[in-house]
Structures are given as C-alpha cells and as structure tokens.
N, C-alpha and C positions, 0 to 999 in steps of 0.2 A: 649550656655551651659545651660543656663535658662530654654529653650525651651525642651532640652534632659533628665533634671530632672524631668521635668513636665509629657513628654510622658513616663519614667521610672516608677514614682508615680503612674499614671493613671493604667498601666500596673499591678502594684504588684497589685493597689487594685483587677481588674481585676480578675487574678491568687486566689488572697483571699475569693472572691467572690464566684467564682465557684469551689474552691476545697472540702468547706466541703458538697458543693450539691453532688462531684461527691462521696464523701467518704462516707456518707448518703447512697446513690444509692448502691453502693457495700456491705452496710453491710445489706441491706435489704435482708432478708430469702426466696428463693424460694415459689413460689405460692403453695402449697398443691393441689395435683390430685382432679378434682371433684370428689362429691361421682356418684355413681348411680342411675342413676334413678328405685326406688322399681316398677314402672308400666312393665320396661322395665325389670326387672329382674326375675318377676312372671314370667309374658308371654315368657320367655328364658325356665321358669321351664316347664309350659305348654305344648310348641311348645316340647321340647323333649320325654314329656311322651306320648304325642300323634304319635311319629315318630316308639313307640316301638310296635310291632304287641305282643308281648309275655312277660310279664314279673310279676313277684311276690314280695311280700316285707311282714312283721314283724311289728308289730306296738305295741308300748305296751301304753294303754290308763288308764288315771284317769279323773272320773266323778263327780264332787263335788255334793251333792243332798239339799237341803236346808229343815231342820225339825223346828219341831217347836222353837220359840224364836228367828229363824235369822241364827240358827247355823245348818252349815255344817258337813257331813260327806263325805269320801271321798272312791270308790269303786274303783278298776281296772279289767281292761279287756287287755287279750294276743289276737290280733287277727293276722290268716295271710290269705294274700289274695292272688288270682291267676286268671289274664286277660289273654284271648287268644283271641284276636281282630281277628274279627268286633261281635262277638255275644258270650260269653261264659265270664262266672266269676262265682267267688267262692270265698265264705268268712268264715272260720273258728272262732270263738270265745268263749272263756272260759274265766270266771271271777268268780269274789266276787256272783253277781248276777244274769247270764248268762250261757250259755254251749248252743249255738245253731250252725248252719251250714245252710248256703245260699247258693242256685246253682242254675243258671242260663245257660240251654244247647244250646240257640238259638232260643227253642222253650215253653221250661215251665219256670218257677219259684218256687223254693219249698225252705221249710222252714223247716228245723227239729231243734224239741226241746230234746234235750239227757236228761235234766233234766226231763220234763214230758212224755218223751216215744211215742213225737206224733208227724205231720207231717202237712203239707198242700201245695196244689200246685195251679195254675194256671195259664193261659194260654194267653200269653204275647207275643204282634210283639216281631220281627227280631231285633236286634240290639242294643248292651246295654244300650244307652239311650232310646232308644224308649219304653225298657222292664222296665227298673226303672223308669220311669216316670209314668208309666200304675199302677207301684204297686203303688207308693206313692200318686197319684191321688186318685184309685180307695180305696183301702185297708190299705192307711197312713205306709205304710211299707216302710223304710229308713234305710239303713247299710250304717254305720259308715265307711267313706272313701271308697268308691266305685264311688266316683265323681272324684277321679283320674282317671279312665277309662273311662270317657265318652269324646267320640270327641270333646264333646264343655265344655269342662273343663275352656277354657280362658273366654269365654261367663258368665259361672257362677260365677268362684271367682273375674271377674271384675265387676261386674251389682252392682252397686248404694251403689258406694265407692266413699265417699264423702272428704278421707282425707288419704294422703298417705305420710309414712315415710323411711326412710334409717337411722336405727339407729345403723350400723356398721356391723365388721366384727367380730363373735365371733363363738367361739368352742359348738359344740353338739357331746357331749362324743369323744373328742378329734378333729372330724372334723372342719375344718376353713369352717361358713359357710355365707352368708348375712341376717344378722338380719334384716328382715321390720316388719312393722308392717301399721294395714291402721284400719281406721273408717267405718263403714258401717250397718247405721242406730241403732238398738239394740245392736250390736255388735263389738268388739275390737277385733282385729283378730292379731295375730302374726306371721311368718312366719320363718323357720333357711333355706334356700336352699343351697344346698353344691357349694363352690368355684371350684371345681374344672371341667372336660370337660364333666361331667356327674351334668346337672343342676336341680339334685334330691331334695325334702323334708327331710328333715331332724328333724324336729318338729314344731309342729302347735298347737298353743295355744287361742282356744275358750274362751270369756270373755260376759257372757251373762250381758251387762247391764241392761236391762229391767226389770229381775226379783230380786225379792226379794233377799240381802244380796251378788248378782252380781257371782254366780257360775260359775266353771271356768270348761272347759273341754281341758287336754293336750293327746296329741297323741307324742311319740317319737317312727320314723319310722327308721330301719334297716334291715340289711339282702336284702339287694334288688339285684335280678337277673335279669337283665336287657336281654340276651340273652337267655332266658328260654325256652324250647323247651316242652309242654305237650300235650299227647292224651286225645281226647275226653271225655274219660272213668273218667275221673278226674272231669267233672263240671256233671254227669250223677247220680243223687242220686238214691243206692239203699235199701229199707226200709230192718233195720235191723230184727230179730225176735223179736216175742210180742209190735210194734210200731202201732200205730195205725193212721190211714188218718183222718183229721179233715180238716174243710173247711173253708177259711179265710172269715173275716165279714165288709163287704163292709164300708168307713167311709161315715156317716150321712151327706148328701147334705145341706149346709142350705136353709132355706125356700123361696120362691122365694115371692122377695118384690112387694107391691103393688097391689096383688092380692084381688079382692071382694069375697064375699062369695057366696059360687055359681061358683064358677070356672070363672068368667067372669074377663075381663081383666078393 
C-alpha cells in the first residue's frame, strides 16, 4: 500500500509538471508570415515591365529646389510617357518650369521646347538604352523616368545598394502596395509597388542626401496601360510652324590627368 501511494505521488507531480509546459505551449500565438524580401520584390517589379513590349503610364512629380538660406521651394511637373519596345519612346511634360516633349523613333532623338519655340535632334544607335545613354554621355540629357524602359532596369536600380528595407504594406491613393525603401550612396530611395498580379510602381520617392538642406524628388505613377497598342507616327516629331532647330551642346569632358605640357605623356 506504501509503495502504491508513493508511485500515485510521483505520478501527480509528474502530470503537474508538465501540464502548465503544455498549457504554456497552447496559448503561444502563431508565428507571423515573414515579411519579403524588398531585393526580391523590386526585381518581381522589373522583370514585369520588362516582359511588356508596349505600354504608357501618368506620373505627376514634385522637385524640391533648395535657394538661399537652406530653404526649399517646391515645383511640379505632369508628365506621360509612351514605350513601344525594343526602340521608340516618348515623354510628354508640363510643369511649374517646364513644357517640353522627348522622342525618340529608333533612330533620332529630339527635344522640343513649347516654351521657347525651338527644337534639337540628334543622331543616336538602335535601342532605348543604347540611345539614352549616348545622350546622357554625350549631351547630359536625362528624362525623368525613362529608366523604366530600359531592359536593364534591374541592373540600374540594383547597382551599389548598400542597405535594404520592407517597411510594409500600405495604400498609394487607395492601392495596397509594398513599401520599401533601400540606401544607396548619396541617396534614400523609396519605392510603393502595387500588391497585386500587375507588379507596377506606384510612387517613388528621391531623398538627395548629399546636398545642401537634403531635397526630395516624388513621382506618383498612374494611368498605366499595360496592353497599349501605338503606331509609329506617335514617337515621330513633327516641327510645329515658327519653331526653330537648334543644336545640342556637347557636355565638357574633364581634362585628361597627368598630362605634360607639350602634349607628352
């Protein structure tokens, strides 16, 4: 009888022991979904704009400008643009400061200014990257979000990002979208890409650290037609009456180091 109280005792402690482990265990809260990874979610953005041969979108931008004292003012520009892959684009824009028109047919580049009545073109490879890199090189010419059309779109907005975030999921004018944001060098870069099976921009927030008072450039992108279908005639500029042709001016090479005088190396 001795012995039966003893293995009964042993036993409840037993039972006592491990019931509040297992009632512990049960009231512990499900693990929370990891978030995403922001590398893997750019490049989702990427890989689809590069899958679309034809497509146009709406952007309405503010440029912070930084004057004297530290202090900012703030312009806006409406622009919209129109890709017809592998060679053709077109960029509309009107602002505060601005009213010009970018076209690019495969084989020129031109430049009209509606404000000053005048034009410029020149004569640029095959292939959207190929043609904006030639102007940006040669003549420092750069429109604002035409790096969405270039096939190596992943190549540039990944290059020498030092620090990358998922700082959730939130709304751009009503859209559920993935907020990241990443580091990279001079720069704070924000991103909203839309959640849904169309892995579009939806707002992009430029944070120039480097300069003075740290100005901010936003783009919020809409209207996007993804199956857009356009002729030719649409990236083909043609000079309205009393415009005038000017000719773009080459940007200044810096000087080549270590040279003697006298040309000798």
């Amino acid at each position: 009888m001795q012995q039966k109280k003893i293995w009964t005792a042993a036993l409840f402690c037993v039972l006592l022991t491990i019931w509040p482990v297992a009632a512990k265990a049960q009231a512990t809260p499900p693990t929370p979904p990891e978030e995403p990874d922001p590398m893997v979610v750019m490049r989702q953005m990427c890989d689809y704009l590069n899958s679309l041969q034809q497509f146009s979108y709406h952007s309405e931008v503010t440029d912070d400008q930084v004057y004297y004292g530290g202090k900012k003012l703030q312009y806006g520009i409406e622009m919209d643009t129109y890709v017809k892959r592998p060679d053709k684009l077109r960029a509309d824009a009107e602002g505060d400061l601005v009213d010009k028109q970018f076209f690019f047919n495969g084989k020129t580049i031109t430049l009209y200014d509606r404000n000053e009545k005048v034009y410029a073109d020149m004569a640029v490879p095959s292939g959207i990257e190929n043609a904006l890199d030639k102007a940006h090189k040669d003549f420092g010419l750069k429109v604002a979000l035409t790096d969405l059309a270039s096939p190596r779109l992943w190549e540039h907005v990944s290059k020498g990002i030092e620090h990358s975030l998922y700082v959730g999921l939130h709304k751009v004018r009503g859209i559920p979208c993935h907020h990241l944001a990443f580091d990279r060098g001079d720069h704070h870069i924000q991103i909203w890409i839309d959640t849904g099976d169309k892995p579009l921009p939806r707002k992009i927030v430029f944070l120039h650290k480097e300069l003075e008072s740290s100005p901010q450039w936003t783009a919020y992108l809409s209207g996007w037609n993804t199956s857009a279908q356009f002729g030719d005639s649409l990236f083909n500029f043609m000079p309205p009456s009393g415009v005038h042709k000017i000719r773009f001016v080459p940007v200044k090479q810096p000087a080549a180091q270590g040279k003697k005088k006298g040309g000798q190396s």
